[in-house]
C-alpha positions as CSV (number, residue, x, y, z in Angstrom):
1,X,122.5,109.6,92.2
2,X,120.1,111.0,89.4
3,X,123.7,112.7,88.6
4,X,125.8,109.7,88.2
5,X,122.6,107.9,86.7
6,X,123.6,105.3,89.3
7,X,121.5,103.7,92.3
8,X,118.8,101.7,93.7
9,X,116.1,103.4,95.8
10,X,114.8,100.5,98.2
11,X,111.3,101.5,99.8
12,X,110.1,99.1,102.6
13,X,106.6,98.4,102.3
14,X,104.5,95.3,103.1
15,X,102.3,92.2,101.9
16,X,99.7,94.1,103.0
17,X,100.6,96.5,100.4
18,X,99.9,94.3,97.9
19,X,96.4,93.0,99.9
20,X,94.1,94.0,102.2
21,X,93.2,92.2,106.1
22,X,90.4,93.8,108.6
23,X,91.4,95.5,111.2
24,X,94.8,97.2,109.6
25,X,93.3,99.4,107.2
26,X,95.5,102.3,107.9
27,X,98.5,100.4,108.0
28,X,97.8,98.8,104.2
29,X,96.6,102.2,102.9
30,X,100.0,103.4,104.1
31,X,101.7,100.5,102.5
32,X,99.8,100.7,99.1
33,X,100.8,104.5,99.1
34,X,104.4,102.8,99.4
35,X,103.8,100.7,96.5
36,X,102.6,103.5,94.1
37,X,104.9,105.8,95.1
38,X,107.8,103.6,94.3
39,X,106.6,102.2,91.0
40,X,106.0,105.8,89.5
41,X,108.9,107.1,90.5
42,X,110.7,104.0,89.0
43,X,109.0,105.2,85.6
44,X,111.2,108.6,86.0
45,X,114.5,107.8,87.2
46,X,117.0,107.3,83.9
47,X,118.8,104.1,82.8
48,X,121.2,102.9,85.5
49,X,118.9,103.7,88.1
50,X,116.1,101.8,90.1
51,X,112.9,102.4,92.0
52,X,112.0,99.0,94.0
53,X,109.3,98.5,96.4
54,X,110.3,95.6,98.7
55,X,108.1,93.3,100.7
56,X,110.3,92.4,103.8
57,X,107.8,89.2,104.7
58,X,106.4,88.9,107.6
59,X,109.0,89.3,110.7
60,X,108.9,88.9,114.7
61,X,108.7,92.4,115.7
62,X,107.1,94.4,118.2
63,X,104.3,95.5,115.9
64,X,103.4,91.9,114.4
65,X,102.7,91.1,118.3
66,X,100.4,93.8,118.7
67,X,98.3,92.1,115.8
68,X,99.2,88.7,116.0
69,X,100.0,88.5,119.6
70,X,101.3,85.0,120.9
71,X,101.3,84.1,117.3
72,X,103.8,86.8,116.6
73,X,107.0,84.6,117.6
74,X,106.0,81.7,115.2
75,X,107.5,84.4,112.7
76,X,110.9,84.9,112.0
77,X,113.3,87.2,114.0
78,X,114.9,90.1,113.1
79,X,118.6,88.7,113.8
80,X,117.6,85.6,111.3
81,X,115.7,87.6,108.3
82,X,119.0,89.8,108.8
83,X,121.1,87.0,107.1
84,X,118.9,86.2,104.3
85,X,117.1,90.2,103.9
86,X,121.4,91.9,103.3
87,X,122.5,89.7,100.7
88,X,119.3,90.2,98.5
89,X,119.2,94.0,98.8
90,X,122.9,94.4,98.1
91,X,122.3,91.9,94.7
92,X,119.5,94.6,93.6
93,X,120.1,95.5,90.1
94,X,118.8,98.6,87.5
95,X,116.8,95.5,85.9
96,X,114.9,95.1,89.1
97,X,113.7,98.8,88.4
98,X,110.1,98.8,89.4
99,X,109.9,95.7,90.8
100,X,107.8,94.7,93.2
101,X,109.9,92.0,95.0
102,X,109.8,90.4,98.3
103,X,112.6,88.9,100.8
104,X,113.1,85.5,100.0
105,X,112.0,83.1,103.2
């Protein structure tokens, strides 16, 4: 990619990336770590090119019902944040470069 000065690195991290919550420290330090990485490296990649760190939202998954637990399936499912989550990755531009940008709901 760095080559054909050409690409867009999409790095999955979380709202709690970009917060904090009791109880999940861990999980946000490793999501924070997500953030910075991302950014920085979006400050070295040439013209053409793009670093994003994307918020997927919160989703029905396995892991939100281990925190939320009954609460979890009041959240969208995979299958539906599929539809909307595809399209706005695959219209991800150089411009977005650094980014911090979250699925749309």
């Amino acid at each position: 990619m760095i080559e054909k000065k050409s690409g867009i690195i999409v790095n999955f991290s979380s709202g709690w990336g970009r917060s904090t919550s009791p109880m999940v420290a861990p999980y946000c330090a490793s999501k924070w770590a997500i953030e910075g990485l991302t950014r920085s490296l979006a400050q070295e990649l040439p013209a053409g090119m793009a670093a994003i760190p994307l918020n997927p939202g919160i989703i029905h998954t396995d892991m939100l019902e281990i925190c939320f637990g009954e609460e979890a399936a009041d959240y969208t499912p995979i299958s539906e944040w599929v539809l909307k989550a595809v399209p706005f990755i695959l219209k991800l531009k150089p411009t977005d470069n650094g980014i911090p940008l979250t699925v749309p709901t």
